[in-house]
DOPAVO-163366 format. One line per field, with one value per residue (C-alpha): residue in three letters; y, x, z. Coordinates in Angstrom, 3 decimals, always signed. Example, Ala and Ser with C-alpha at 12.3 -4.5 7.8 and 13.67 -1.06 7.14 Angstrom:
// DOPAVO-163366
residuo: c(Ala Ser) $
yy: c(-4.500 -1.060) $
xx: c(+12.300 +13.670) $
zz: c(+7.800 +7.140) $
//
This chain:
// DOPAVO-163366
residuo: c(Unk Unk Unk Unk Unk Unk Unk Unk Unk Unk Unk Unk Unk Unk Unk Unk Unk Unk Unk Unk Unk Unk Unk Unk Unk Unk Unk Unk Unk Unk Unk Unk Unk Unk Unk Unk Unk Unk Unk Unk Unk Unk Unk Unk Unk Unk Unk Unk Unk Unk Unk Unk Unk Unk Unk Unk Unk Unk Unk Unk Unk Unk Unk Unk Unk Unk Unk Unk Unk Unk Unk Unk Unk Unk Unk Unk Unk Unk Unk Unk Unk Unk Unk Unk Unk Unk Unk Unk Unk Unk Unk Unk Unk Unk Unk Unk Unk Unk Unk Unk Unk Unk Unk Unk Unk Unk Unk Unk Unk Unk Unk Unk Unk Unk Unk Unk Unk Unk Unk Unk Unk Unk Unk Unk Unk Unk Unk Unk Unk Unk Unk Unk Unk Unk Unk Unk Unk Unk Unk Unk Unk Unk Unk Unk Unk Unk Unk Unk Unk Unk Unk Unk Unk Unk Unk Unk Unk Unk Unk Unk Unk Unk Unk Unk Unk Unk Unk Unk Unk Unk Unk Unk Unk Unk Unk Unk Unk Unk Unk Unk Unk Unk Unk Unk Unk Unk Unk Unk Unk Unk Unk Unk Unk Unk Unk Unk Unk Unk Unk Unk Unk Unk Unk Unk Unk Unk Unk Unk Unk Unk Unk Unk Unk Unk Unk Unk Unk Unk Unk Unk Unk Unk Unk Unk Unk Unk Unk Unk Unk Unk Unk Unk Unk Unk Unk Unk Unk Unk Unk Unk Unk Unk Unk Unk Unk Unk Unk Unk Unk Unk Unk Unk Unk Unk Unk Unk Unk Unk Unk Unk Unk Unk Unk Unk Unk Unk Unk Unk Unk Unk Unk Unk Unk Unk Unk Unk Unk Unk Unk Unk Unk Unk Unk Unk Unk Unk Unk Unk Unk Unk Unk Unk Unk Unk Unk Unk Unk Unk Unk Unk Unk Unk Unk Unk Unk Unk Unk Unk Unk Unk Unk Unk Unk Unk Unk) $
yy: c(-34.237 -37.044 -39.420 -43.051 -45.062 -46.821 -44.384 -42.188 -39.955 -36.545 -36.473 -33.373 -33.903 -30.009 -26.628 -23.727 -20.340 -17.846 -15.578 -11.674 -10.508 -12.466 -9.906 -11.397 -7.931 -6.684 -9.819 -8.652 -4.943 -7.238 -9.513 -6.461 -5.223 -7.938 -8.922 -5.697 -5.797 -9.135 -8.013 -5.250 -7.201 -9.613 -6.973 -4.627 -7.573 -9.013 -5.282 -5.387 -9.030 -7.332 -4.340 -5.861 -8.764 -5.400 -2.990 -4.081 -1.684 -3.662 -6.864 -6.637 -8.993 -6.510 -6.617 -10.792 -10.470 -7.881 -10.064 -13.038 -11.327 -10.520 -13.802 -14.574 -11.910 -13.124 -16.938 -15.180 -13.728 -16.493 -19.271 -17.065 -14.623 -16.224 -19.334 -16.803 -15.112 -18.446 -19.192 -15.618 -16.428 -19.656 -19.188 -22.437 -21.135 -25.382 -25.924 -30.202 -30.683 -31.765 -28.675 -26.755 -27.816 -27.810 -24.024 -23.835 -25.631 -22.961 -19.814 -20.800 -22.030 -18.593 -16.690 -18.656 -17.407 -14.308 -14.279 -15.283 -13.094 -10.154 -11.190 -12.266 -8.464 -6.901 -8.662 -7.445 -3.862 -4.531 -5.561 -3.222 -0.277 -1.357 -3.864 -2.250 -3.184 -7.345 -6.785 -8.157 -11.714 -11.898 -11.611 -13.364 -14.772 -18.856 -16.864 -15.314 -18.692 -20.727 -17.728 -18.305 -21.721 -21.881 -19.887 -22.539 -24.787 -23.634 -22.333 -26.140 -27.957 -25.359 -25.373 -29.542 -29.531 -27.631 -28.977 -32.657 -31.907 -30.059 -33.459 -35.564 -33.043 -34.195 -32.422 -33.847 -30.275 -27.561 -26.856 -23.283 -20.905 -17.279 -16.395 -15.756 -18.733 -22.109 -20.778 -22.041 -20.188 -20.873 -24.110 -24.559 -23.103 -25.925 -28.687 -31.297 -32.318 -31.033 -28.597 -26.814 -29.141 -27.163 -24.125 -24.685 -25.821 -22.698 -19.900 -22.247 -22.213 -18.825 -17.399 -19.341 -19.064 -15.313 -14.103 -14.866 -12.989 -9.915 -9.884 -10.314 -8.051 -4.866 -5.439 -5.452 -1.946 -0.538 -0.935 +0.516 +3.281 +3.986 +3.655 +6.151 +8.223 +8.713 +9.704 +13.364 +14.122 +14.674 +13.657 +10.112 +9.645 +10.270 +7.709 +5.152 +6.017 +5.579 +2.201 +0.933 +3.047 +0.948 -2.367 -1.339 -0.417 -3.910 -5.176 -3.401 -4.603 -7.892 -8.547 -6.582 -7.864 -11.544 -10.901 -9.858 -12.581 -15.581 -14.142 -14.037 -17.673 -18.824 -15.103 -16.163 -12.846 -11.414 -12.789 -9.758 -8.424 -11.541 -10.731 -7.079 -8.584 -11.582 -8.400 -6.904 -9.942 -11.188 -8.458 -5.053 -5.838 -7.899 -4.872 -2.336 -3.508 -2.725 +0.745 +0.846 -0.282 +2.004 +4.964 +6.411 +4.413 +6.150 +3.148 +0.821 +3.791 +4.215 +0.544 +0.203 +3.005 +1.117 -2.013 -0.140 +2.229 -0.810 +0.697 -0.663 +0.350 +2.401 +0.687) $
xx: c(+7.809 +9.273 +7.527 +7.538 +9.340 +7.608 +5.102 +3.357 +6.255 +4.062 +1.487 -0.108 -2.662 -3.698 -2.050 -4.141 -3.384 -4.059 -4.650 -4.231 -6.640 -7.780 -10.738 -13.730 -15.105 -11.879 -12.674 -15.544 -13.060 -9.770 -12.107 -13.376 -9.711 -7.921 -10.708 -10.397 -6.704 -7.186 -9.316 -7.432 -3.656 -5.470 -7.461 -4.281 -1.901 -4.200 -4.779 -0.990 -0.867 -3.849 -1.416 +1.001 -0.824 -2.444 +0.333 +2.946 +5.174 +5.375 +6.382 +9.818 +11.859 +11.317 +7.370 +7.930 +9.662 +7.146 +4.307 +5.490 +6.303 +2.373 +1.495 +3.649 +2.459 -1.266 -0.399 +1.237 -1.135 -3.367 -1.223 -2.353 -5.387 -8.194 -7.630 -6.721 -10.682 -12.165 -11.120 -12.494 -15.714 -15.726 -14.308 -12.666 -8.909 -7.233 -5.556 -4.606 -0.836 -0.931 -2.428 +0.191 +2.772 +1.174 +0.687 +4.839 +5.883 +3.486 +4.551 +8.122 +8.218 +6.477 +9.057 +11.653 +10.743 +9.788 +13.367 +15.375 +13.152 +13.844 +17.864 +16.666 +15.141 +18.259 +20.276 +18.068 +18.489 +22.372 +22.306 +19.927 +21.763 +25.628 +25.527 +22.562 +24.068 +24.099 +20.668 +18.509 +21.107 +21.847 +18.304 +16.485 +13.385 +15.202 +16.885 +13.672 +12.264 +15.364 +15.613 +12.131 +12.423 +15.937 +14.121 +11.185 +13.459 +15.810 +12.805 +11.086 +13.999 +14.455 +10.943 +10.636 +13.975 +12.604 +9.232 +10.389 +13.088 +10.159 +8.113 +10.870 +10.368 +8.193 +5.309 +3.556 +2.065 +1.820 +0.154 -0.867 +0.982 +0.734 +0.579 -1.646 -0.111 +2.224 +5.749 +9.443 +10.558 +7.085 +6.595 +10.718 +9.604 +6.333 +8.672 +9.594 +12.848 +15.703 +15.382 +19.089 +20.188 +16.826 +17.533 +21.227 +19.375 +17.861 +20.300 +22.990 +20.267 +19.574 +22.983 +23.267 +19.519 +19.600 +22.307 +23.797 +20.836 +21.586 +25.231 +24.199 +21.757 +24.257 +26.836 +24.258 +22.903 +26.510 +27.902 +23.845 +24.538 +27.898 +26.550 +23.613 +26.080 +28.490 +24.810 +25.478 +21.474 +19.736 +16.527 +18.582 +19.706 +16.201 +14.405 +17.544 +16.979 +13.056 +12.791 +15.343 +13.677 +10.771 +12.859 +14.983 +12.087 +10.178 +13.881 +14.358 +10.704 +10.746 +14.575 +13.954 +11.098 +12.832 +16.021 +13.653 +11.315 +13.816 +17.604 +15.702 +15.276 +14.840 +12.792 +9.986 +9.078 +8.731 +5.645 +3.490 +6.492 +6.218 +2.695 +3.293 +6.432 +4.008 +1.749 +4.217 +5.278 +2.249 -0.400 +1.272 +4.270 +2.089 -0.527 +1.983 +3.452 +1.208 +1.240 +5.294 +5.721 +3.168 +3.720 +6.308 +5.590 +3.398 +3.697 +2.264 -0.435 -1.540 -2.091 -3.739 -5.919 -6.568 -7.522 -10.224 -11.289 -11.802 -9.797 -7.114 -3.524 -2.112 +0.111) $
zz: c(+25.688 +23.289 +21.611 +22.767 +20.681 +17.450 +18.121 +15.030 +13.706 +13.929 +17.017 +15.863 +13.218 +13.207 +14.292 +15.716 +13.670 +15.689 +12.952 +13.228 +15.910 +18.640 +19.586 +18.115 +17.622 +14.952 +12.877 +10.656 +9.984 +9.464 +7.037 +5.276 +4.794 +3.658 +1.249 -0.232 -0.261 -2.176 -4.811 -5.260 -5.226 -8.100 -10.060 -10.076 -11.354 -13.779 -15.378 -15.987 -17.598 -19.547 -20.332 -21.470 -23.994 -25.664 -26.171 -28.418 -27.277 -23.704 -25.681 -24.314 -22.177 -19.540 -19.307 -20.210 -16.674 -14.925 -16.599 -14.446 -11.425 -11.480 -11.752 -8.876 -6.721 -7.499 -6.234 -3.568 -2.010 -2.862 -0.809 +2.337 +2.446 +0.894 +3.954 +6.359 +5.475 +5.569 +8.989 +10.057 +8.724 +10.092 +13.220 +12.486 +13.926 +12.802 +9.982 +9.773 +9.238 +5.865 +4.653 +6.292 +4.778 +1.356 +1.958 +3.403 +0.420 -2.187 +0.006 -0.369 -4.395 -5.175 -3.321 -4.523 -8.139 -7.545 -6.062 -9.355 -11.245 -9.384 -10.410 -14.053 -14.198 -13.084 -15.305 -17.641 -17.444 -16.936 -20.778 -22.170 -20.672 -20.450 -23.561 -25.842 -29.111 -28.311 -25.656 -28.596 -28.935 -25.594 -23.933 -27.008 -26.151 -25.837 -23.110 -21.456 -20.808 -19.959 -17.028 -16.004 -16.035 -14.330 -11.509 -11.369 -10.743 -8.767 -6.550 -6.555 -5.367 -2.497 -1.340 -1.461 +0.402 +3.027 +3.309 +3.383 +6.212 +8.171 +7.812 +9.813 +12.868 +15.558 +16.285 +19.799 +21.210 +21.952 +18.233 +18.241 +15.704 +16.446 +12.658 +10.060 +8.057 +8.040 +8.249 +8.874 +11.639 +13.712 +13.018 +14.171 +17.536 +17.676 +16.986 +20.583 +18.414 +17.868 +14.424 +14.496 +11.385 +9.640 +11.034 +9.173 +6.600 +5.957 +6.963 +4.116 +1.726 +2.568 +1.877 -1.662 -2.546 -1.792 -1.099 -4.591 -6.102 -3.833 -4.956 -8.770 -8.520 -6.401 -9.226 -11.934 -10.916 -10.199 -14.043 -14.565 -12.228 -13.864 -17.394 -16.805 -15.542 -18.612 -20.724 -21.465 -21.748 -18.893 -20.530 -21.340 -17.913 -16.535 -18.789 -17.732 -13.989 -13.851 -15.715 -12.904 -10.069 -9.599 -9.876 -7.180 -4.358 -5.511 -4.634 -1.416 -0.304 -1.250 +0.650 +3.508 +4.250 +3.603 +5.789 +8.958 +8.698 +8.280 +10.093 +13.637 +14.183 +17.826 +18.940 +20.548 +21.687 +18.481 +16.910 +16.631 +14.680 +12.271 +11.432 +10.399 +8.645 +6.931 +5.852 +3.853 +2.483 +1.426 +0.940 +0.994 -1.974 -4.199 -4.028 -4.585 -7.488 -10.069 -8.844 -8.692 -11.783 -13.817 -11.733 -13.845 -16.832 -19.654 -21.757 -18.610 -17.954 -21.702 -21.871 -18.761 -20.033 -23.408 -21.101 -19.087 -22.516 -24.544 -27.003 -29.328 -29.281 -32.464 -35.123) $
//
């Protein structure tokens, strides 16, 4: 129904999140795994901040980049889960409109970066691979932070665009969000007005906000690819190949999981899928980082090692 003229822009004061299970008798296990899944996603990140403050062998641009990209993945999961838990323990399923799109506009900023990053980190590997003899000019540290704070940013403006063009929609019922958190595409579907100009809004910003990344980030790893390739040692090409490994699955993750969520707009019928999707977005990659990137790394493993030992890296 439409509004009356004159009348209060939004009608809706609070949405209903639904959440992930609606059988009271799953709450208490879902609680109990996503709480551990937090701890773990913030304990795991944090131990490879730690890392890499007390090995000076990690004080590279690279591990400047990874550092960052664990802060983000902390705040990411912290925009969600910890509200998601306190509703379960509550049972208090409403969430009032302003703090929903407080937590659209977070979600969406800390994407955003972790977005750019992912391109900053490919771009680093391009130079330290393909252009080795001007990597320590080129990606100086005056470089390091005008990337990270190109991709703040960059990020800002795109999540206070689409926050304030969500707050013109009307919202005058139904209010209930079958989700786990505030999103775009759901909130679209809530909305009694018309939302194709934000649906434009984000499929233009989409293309130019990711889709540039994606392309800078393909050609950066072909002239890799082809570089590795010319090494004659199969030891070189090895060491080449396993620093870029781990960049590339974070990669794949964090844009297929980005693409399914947010190139479906207007499927109704596919909620459930949005959840799992929202999962891997904001529990399962953050988690898995930490073990991606120190995998295959013994420099990442001996100073995680040094962080739980207590002990002191050699000079």
């Amino acid at each position: 129904m439409e509004p009356e003229p004159g009348a209060n822009r939004t009608a809706v004061t609070e949405f209903i999140l639904l959440g992930l299970v609606e059988t009271p008798g799953l709450r208490t296990v879902v609680f109990v795994f996503f709480f551990f899944a937090y701890l773990v996603t913030v304990g795991g990140n944090f131990s490879i901040l730690a890392a890499i403050l007390v090995e000076p062998k990690l004080h590279t641009p690279m591990y400047f980049f990874l550092g960052n990209l664990s802060v983000l993945d902390i705040g990411c999961i912290t925009v969600t889960i910890p509200s998601m838990l306190g509703r379960l323990l509550s049972h208090k399923q409403t969430v009032p409109y302003a703090a929903c799109l407080t937590q659209l506009f977070f979600f969406h900023l800390l994407a955003g970066v972790d977005c750019f990053l992912l391109t900053a980190m490919a771009y680093d590997r391009f130079l330290a691979i393909c252009q080795p003899l001007t990597y320590s000019t080129r990606m100086s540290q005056t470089v390091q932070v005008i990337l990270v704070a190109a991709s703040w940013a960059c990020a800002f403006t795109n999540a206070l665009t689409h926050t304030v063009a969500i707050s013109t929609l009307n919202f005058c019922g139904p209010s209930v969000i079958n989700h786990f958190y505030c999103d775009l595409p759901q909130l679209f579907q809530l909305s009694c007005s018309s939302t194709q100009l934000n649906e434009l809004l984000l499929f233009g910003l989409g293309i130019l906000l990711a889709g540039a990344p994606v392309i800078l980030i393909v050609t950066s790893y072909i002239h890799v690819a082809a570089a590795v390739l010319r090494i004659h040692s199969a030891e070189g090409r090895k060491k080449a190949f396993s620093t870029c490994g781990s960049h590339l699955i974070v990669v794949g993750l964090f844009y297929g999981t980005g693409i399914f969520s947010y190139m479906r707009l207007g499927s109704v019928e596919a909620s459930d899928k949005d959840k799992g999707i929202g999962i891997l977005n904001t529990v399962v990659s953050p988690m898995l980082n930490p073990l991606i990137y120190s995998l295959r790394n013994p420099d990442v493993q001996g100073a995680l090692w040094r962080v739980v030992t207590g002990k002191r890296a050699l000079t």
